[in-house]
N, C-alpha and C positions, 0 to 999 in steps of 0.2 A: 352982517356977516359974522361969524362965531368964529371968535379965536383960535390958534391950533394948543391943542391940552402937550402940556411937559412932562412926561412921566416922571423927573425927577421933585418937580415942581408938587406931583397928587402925592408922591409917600411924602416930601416934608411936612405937608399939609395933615395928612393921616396921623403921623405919628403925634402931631403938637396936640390934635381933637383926642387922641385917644389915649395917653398918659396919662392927663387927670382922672381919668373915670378908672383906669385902672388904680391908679396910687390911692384911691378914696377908701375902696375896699379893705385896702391891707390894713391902713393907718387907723382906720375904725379897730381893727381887729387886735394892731397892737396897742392901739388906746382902753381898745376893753379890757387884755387881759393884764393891763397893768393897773386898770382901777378892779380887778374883781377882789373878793375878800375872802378865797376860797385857798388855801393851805395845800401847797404842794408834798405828794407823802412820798417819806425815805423809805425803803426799807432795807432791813440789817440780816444778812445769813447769818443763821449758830456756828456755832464752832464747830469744826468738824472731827466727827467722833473715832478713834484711833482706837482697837486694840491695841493689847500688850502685854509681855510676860516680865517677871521680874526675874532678876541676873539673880543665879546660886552657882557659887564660884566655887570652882574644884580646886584638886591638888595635882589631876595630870588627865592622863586621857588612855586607854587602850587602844593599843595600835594593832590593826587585824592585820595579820599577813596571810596569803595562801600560797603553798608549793603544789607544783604538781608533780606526781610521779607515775611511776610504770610498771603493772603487776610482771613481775619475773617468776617462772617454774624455778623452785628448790635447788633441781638437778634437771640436765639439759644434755643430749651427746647426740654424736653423730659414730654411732659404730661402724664399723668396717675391719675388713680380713686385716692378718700379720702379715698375710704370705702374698703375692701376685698368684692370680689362676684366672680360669676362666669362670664365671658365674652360672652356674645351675641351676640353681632355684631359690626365689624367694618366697616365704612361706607368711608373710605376714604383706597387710595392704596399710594404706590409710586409716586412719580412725581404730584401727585393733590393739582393743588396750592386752597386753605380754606380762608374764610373769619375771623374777627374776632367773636366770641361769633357761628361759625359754630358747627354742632355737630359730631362727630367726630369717637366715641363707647357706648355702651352702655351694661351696666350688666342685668344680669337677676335680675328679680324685684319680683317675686312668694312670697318668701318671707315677702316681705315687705308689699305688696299688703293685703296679709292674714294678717298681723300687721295690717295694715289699719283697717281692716274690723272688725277686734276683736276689736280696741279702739273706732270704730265706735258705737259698741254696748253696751260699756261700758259708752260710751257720754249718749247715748241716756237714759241708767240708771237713769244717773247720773241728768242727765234733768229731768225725771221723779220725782225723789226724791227730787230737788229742788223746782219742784211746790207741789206738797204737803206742804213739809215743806213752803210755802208762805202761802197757805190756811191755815194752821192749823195756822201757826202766823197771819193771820189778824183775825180769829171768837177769837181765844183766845184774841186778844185785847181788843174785842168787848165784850166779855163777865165778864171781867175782875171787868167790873164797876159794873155792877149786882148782881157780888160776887160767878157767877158759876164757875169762875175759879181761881187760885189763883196766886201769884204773881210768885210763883215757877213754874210754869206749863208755863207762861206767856216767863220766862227766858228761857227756858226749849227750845220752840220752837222757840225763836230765832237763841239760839244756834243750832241747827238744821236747820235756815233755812240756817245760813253762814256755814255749814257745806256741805251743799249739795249745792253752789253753790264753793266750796272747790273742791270739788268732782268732778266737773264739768267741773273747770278751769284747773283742773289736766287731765281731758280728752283731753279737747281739746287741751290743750300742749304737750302731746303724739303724738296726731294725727298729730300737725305739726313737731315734730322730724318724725315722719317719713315720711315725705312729703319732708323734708328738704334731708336726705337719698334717698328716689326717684328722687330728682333734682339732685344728687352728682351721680347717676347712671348714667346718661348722661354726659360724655367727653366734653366740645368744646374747641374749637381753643380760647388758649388766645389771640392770634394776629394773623393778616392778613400775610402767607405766605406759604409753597410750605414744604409737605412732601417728606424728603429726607428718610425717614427706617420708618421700621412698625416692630415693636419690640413683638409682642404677635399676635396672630389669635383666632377665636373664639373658646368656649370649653375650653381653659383656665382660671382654677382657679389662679385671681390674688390676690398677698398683698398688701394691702394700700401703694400709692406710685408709684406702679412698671409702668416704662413709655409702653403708647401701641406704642408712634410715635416717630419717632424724628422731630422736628416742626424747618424751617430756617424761617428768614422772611426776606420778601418781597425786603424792604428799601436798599440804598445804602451800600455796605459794606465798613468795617473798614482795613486798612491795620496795622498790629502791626510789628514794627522793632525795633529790640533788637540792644541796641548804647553804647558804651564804654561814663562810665560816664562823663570824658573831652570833648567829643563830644557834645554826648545831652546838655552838661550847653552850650556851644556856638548856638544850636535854639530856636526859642521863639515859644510858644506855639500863636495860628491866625495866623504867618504867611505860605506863599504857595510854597512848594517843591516840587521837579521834582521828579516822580518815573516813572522808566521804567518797562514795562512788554510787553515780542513778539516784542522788536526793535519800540514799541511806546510809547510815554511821556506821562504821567498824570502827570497835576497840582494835588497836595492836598494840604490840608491845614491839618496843624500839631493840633489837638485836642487840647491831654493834652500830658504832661510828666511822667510818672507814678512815685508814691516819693517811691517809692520801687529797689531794686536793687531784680534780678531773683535769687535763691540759689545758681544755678549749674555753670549759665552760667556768672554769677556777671556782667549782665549789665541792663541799664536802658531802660522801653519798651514807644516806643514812639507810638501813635496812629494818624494814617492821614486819614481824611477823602476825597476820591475823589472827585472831583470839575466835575469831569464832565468823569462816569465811563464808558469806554468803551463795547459793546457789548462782551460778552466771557468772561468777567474778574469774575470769580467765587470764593466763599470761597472755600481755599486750592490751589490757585494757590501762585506761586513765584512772588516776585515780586522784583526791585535793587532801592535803596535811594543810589543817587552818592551824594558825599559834594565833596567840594573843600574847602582844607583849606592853607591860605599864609603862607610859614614858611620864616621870612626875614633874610636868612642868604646870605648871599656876594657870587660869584661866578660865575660860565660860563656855556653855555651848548656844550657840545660837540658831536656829533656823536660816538657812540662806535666803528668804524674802527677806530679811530683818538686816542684810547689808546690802549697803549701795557706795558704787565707787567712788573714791573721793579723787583729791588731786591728786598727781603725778603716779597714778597708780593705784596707788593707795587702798584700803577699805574704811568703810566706817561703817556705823552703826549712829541710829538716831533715838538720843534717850531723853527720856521726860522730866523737865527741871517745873517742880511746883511754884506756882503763883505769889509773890510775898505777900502777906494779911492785909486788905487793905487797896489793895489795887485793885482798879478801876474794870471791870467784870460785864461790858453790855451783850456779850454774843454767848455765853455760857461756857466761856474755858475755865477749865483749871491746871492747864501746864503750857510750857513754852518747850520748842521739840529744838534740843540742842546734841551738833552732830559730838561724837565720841572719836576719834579714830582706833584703829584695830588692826592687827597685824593675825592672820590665819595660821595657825599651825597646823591644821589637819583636816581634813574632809570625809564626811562619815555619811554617804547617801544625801539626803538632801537637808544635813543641820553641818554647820562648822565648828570646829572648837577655835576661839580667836583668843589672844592675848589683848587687855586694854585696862584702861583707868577705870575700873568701876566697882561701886561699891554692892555689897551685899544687897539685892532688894531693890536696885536700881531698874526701873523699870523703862522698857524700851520697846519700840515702836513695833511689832511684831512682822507686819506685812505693807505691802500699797505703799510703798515710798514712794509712787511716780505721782502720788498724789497730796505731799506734803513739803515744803521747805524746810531750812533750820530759820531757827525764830519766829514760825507759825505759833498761834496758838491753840491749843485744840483742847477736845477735851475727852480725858484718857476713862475707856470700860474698863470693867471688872479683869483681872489679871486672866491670862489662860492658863495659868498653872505651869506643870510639865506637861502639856501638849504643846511641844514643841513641832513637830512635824504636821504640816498643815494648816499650821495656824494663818490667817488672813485678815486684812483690815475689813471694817465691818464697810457695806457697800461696795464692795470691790467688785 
């Protein structure tokens, strides 16, 4: 009869048979490679090769500022009547550039006309009564002496006769107020230049004042730019600055200063007159005043790959301290990269001007700092000069 099999019983069994046969294999293997006589090989990466440019240390830096301004016409009005009337006619449109003393609108006149014509009549009176009154003063002279008239009759018509040329004078000073009124009914151009708006149309009753046009003139225009008061006191009023407008230079010449500071914007407005204004340049266009001003403070310029943040903020710069004579050399350095710190005082496109400890010729890591520590050693190329902008670690 055959026993009944243990399953627990065949893997204890399995396992005891098949353990040695596996352990033989390895033991062989680590027996051999512990007798073999074959030299296991190291190998050693070079140092890794850094551009860099050498520190030339300034006395200070140009600080670029731009203003913007806003082309202004010379001269600018809104004309309109003296008088209240009703509006007649406008003789000029948009765009029609006008002379000066041109005419420009004109009100209706009915009114005034019929004023005329009534004071006309009252002249004419008036004239009438003044020659009398001279006849009757010259016979009363005349008669005077003969005793037909008396000395009261005599006064009598004198008075009368300065009464009626009174009378007279007072007509004909009517008639030039209203003459003066008929001249004020016609608009003209105070000055030679180019309607930009037309503010009223005819059949409008206007108010004394109210403008028909808006009148630019002609002439060279002004450019006004608003300047931080520390600024403007460093220009002199005659002298000739650069203003750009559409990627072209105008010379101007700087007017005046205005001795006002603006409410809102608290600065001072300077006026340039163009020297020579190019085609296109219209009031209402932009226009940029670049200055340049020296701030002399001590310092370097660096390309911004060439700084990487340090603690608490901070920047730094990693600069190349040579090898001492003598020391131990197996990957091919010749510097150890030791960080600097640096404080920025200005940004100019993509290089910095920094303040920091360094000397003349000091040479420093140009680019690829994500790819170097301080106290690596590396081994530093050929300087890039001043190509400062663009410069990059080699490999990168």
């Amino acid at each position: 009869m055959t026993p009944a099999r243990n399953p627990k019983v065949l893997l204890s069994f399995a396992v005891l048979v098949l353990t040695p046969m596996l352990a033989i294999p390895a033991a062989g293997l680590l027996a051999g490679d512990r007798g073999s006589d074959t030299p296991i090989a190291e190998t050693v990466a070079p140092a890794l090769a850094v551009r860099v440019i050498e520190i030339a240390l300034a006395d200070g830096y140009d600080l670029r500022r731009i203003f913007t301004g806003r082309v202004e016409a010379e001269r600018s009005s809104g004309p309109g009547f003296e008088r209240s009337g009703l509006l007649r006619e406008v003789r000029v449109a948009e765009g029609d550039r006008v002379a000066a003393g041109q005419v420009l609108a004109r009100l209706d006149t009915a009114l005034l006309q019929a004023r005329r014509r009534e004071l006309e009549a009252v002249l004419d009176a008036a004239e009438a009564d003044l020659a009398l009154a001279r006849a009757t003063l010259a016979r009363y002279r005349g008669s005077v002496d003969r005793g037909a008239v008396t000395r009261q009759a005599l006064d009598e018509a004198g008075a009368g006769e300065r009464a009626a040329e009174a009378a007279s004078a007072l007509a004909r000073a009517r008639i030039a107020s209203v003459d003066v009124d008929l001249a004020k009914s016609e608009l003209t151009a105070p000055f030679a230049g180019v309607v930009i708006a037309r503010a009223a149309d005819e059949g409008r009753v206007l108010a004394a004042g109210s403008p028909v046009i808006e009148l630019q003139a002609l002439s060279t225009p002004e450019v006004r730019v608003g300047l931080a008061a520390r600024v403007a006191d460093g220009l002199t009023a005659g002298a000739t600055y650069e203003l750009r407008w559409r990627e072209q230079v105008i010379p101007a010449r700087l007017r005046t200063l205005l001795p006002v500071r603006a409410a809102r914007a608290r600065t001072v407005d300077a006026l340039f007159v163009p020297l020579q204004a190019p085609d296109g340049l219209r009031p209402g266009e932009l226009v940029e005043l670049r200055l340049s001003e020296h701030v002399p403070e001590p310092g370097v310029w660096l390309p911004l790959s060439a700084l990487a943040e340090g603690v608490r903020g901070l920047w730094q710069a990693y600069a190349l301290q040579p090898l001492a004579a003598g020391a131990p050399d197996d990957i091919g350095a010749d510097h150890r990269i030791r960080p600097v710190p640096v404080e920025v005082l200005h940004q100019d496109g993509d290089r910095a001007y920094v303040r920091g400890p360094f000397a003349a010729g000091t040479p420093v890591v140009a680019g690829g700092l994500h790819r170097v520590v301080p106290g690596q050693l590396v081994r530093a190329l050929p300087s890039a000069g001043a190509e400062i902008a663009g410069i990059v670690m080699e490999g990168r």
